[in-house]
C-alpha positions in Angstrom: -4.9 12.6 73.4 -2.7 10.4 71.6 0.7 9.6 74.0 3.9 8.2 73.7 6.4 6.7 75.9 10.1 8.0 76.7 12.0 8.9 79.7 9.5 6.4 81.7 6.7 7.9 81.2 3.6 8.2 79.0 2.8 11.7 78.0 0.5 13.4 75.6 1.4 16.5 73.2 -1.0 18.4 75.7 0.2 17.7 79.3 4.1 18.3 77.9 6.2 21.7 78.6 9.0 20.2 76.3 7.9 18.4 72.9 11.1 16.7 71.6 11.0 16.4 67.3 12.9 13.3 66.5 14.4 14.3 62.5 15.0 11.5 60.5 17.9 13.0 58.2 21.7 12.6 57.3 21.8 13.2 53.5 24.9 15.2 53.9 26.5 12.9 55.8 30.5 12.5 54.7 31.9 10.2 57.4 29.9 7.3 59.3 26.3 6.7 59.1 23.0 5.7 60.9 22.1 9.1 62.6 19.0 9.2 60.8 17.5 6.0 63.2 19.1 7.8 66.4 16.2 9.3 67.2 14.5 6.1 67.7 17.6 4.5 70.4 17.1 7.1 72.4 13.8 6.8 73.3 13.8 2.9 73.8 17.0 4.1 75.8 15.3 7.2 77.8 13.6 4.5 80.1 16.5 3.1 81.3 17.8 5.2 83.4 16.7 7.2 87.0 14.4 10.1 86.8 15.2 12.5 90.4 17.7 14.8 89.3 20.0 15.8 92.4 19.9 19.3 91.2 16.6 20.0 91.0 15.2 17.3 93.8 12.8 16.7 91.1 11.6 13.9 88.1 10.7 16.3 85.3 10.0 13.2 82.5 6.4 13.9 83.0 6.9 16.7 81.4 8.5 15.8 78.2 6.6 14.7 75.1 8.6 12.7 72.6 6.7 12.9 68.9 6.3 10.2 66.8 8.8 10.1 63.8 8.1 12.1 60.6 7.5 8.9 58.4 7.3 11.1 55.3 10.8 12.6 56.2 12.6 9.7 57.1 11.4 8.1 53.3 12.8 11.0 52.2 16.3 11.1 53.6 16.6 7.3 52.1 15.5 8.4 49.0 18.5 11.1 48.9 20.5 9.4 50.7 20.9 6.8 48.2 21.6 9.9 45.8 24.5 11.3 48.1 25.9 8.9 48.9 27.8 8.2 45.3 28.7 11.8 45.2 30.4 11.6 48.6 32.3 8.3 48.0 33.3 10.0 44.5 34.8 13.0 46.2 36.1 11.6 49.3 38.5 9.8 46.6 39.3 12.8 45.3 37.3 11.7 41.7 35.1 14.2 39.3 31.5 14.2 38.8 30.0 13.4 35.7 27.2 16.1 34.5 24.4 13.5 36.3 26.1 13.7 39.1 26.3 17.3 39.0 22.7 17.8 38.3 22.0 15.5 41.7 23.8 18.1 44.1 21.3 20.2 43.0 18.3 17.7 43.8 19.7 16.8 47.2 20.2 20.3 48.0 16.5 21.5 47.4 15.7 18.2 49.6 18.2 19.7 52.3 16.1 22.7 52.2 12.4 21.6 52.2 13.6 18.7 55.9 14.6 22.9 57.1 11.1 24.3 56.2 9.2 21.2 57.6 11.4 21.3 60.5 10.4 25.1 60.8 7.2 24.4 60.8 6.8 21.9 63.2 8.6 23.8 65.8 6.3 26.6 65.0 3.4 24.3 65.3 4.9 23.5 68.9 5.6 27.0 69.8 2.2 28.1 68.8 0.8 26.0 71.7 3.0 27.6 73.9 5.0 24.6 74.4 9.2 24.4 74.1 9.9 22.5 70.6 13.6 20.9 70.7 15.1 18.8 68.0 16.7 15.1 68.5 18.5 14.5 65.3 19.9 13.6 62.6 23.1 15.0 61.1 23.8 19.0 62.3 21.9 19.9 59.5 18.6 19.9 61.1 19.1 22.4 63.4 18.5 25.2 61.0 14.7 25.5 61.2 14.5 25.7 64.9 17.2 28.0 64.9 15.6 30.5 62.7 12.1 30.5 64.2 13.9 31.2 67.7 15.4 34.0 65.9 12.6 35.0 64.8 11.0 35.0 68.6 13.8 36.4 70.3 17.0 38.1 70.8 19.6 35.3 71.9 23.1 33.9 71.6 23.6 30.5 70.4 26.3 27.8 72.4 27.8 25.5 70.3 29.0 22.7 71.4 31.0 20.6 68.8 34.5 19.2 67.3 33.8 21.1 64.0 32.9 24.9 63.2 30.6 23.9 60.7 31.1 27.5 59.0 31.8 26.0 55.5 29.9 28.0 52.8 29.0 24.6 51.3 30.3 21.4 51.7 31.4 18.7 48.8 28.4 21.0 46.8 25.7 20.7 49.4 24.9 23.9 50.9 22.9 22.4 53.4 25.5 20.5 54.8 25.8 19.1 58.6 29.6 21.2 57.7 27.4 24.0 56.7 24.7 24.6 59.5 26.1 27.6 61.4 27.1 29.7 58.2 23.7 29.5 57.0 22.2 29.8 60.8 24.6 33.2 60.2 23.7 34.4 56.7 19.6 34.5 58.1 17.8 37.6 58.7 17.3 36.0 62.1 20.5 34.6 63.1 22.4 35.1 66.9 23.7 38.0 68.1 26.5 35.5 69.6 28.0 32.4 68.3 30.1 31.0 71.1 31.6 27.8 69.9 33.5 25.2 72.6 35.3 22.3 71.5 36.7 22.5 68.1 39.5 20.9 67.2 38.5 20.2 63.4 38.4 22.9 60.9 39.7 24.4 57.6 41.2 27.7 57.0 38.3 29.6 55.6 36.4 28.3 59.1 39.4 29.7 61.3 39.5 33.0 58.9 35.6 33.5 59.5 35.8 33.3 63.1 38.3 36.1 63.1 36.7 38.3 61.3 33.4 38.0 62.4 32.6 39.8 65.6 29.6 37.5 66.6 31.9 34.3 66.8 34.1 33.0 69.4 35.5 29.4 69.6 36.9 28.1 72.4 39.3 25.9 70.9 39.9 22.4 72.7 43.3 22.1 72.4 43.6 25.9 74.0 41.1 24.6 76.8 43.4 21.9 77.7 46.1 23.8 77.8 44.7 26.6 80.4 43.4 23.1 82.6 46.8 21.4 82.2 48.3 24.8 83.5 46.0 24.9 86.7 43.3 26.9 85.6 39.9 25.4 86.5 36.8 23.8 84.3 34.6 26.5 86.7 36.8 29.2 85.9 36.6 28.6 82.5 32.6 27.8 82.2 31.8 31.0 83.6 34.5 32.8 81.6 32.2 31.1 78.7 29.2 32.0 80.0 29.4 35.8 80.7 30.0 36.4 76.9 27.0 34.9 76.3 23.6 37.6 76.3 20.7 36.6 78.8 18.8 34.7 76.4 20.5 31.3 74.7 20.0 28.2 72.8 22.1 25.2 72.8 23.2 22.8 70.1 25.0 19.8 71.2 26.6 18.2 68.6 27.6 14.5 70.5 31.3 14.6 68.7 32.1 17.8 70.8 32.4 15.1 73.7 34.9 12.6 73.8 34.7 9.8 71.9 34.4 6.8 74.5 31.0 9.0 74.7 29.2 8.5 71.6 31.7 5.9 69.7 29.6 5.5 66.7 29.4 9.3 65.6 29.2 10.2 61.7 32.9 12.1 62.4 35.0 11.6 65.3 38.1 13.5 66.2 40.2 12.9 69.0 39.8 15.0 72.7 37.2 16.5 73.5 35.0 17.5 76.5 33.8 14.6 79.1 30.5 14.1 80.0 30.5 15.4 83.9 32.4 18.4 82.2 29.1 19.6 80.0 26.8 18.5 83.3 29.0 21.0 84.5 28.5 23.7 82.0 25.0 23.5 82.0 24.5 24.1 85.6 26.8 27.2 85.2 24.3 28.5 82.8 21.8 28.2 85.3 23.8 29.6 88.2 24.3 32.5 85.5 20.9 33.2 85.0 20.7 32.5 81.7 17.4 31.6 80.1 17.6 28.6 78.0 14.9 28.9 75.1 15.6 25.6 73.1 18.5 22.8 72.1 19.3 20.3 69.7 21.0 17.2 70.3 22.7 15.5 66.7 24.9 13.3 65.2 24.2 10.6 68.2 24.4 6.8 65.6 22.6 3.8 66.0 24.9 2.6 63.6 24.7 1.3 60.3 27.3 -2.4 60.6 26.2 -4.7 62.8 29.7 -3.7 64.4 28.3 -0.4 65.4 24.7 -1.5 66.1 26.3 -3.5 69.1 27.3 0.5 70.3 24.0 2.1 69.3 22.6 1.4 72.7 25.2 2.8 74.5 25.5 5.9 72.4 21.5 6.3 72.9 22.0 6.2 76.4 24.6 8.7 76.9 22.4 11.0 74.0 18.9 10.6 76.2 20.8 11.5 79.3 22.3 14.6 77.5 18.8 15.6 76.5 16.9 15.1 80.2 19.7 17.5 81.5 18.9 20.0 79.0 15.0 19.5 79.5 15.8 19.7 83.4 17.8 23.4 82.3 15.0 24.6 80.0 12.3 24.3 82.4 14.3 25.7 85.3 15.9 29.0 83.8 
């Protein structure tokens, strides 16, 4: 039994409950970079830190399998990465493609799509063994293939916790965008019967005209949430408000900008506000109070940064990220 070590302990693939799948990618990525070696900080950082969760009165690291990193993936997202990464410089200055350029969307994009059917396919792998797959990424991206297998298992409702909608049909040509992950998570035979969104403050007007039409979606907008809480309203009130809207069965993907920034300062996107770290503690033991069942998560966009300026942060936004993912372990294997 080959075993690896995070969260203090060494586990194999067969004594887990929880196999965590580290995905190397961040093609898509149109702001800051170094996602794509996040994976890696947190589990040097997942040690680091106490075990006994007062809520459960337990250690569950024992418990959690982290796999090794898909070497064949992450050689892949430099390859493209190297691609993208002129077309995103030429159109975040506003300048045209020429026809090679063009022809390299298209390239990038079929990329995009085989990291989602070998990321389907390992979570399948996982969940075949009657084991809990869960994703440590990576740019938002990756979260399609797990997504659509748990669709594929099961009825559920999907909690989104972000600073962006990520609704955009495609973005800057890619159509599997990190901007893109929930409108194609939509547009699948086996997507949610809920979309509840909390935290976005970043979005463009074909995002905001999406969300009213489409009965599935609600977004609790941050700047509305602060506005209840600055009224009087309570975080609890407004949790289980959350919450109840959501059916019995969920997954949650945790998108590290959704929190405030002093959290995770080295994020591809950053937008100002956002939700603190006790305050998604707190939402995640409201889920269980609920009795909600929480099949599976993500956790993306955490950086180990790509300047030496933001490598100096990389620790500290893998230690925030592998506490994030304990607590949602701890959820998983309690609901």
């Amino acid at each position: 039994m080959k075993s690896s070590l995070a969260f203090g302990a060494r586990t194999s693939f067969e004594q887990a409950r929880i196999v965590l799948i580290p995905v190397p990618w961040e093609v898509t990525t149109s702001g800051g970079e170094g996602t794509a070696q996040a994976a890696e900080k947190i589990r040097e950082a997942s040690s680091q830190m106490d075990f006994f969760q007062k809520s459960s009165l337990q250690a569950i690291n024992h418990l959690i399998h982290f796999e090794e990193t898909d070497r064949e993936l992450a050689h892949l997202n430099e390859i493209h990465c190297s691609l993208s990464k002129q077309i995103i410089d030429r159109m975040n200055k506003d300048l045209p493609l020429n026809e090679e350029q063009k022809k390299q969307i298209e390239t990038i994009n079929q990329a995009c799509k085989h990291m989602t059917e070998r990321v389907y396919t390992k979570a399948k792998q996982v969940f075949n063994k009657d084991k809990t797959p869960a994703l440590v990424g990576g740019d938002h991206s990756v979260s399609e293939g797990l997504l659509r297998l748990i669709g594929e298992k099961e009825d559920f409702g999907l909690l989104h916790i972000d600073a962006h909608c990520d609704l955009r049909k495609a973005y800057q040509g890619f159509t599997h965008s990190h901007a893109s992950v929930m409108f194609n998570v939509l547009n699948h035979p086996s997507a949610p019967q809920k979309l509840l969104q909390v935290g976005i403050r970043d979005f463009c007007e074909e995002e905001y005209k999406q969300i009213q039409k489409d009965s599935r979606l609600i977004s609790y907008f941050d700047e509305d949430m602060a506005s209840r809480l600055f009224q009087g309203e309570t975080w609890g009130k407004i949790c289980e408000e959350i919450i109840s809207q959501l059916p019995s069965k969920i997954y949650i993907s945790l998108d590290v900008d959704g929190l405030e920034w002093t959290y995770s300062p080295g994020t591809g996107t950053p937008v100002p506000g956002g939700l603190t770290f006790n305050q998604v503690l707190f939402l995640l033991r409201e889920i269980k109070r609920q009795g909600k069942k929480l099949l599976s998560f993500d956790v993306v966009e955490t950086s180990a940064g790509s300047t030496e300026a933001e490598k100096a942060l990389g620790h500290w936004n893998a230690n925030v990220a592998s506490r994030l993912i304990y607590n949602l372990c701890d959820l998983t294997l309690k609901t």
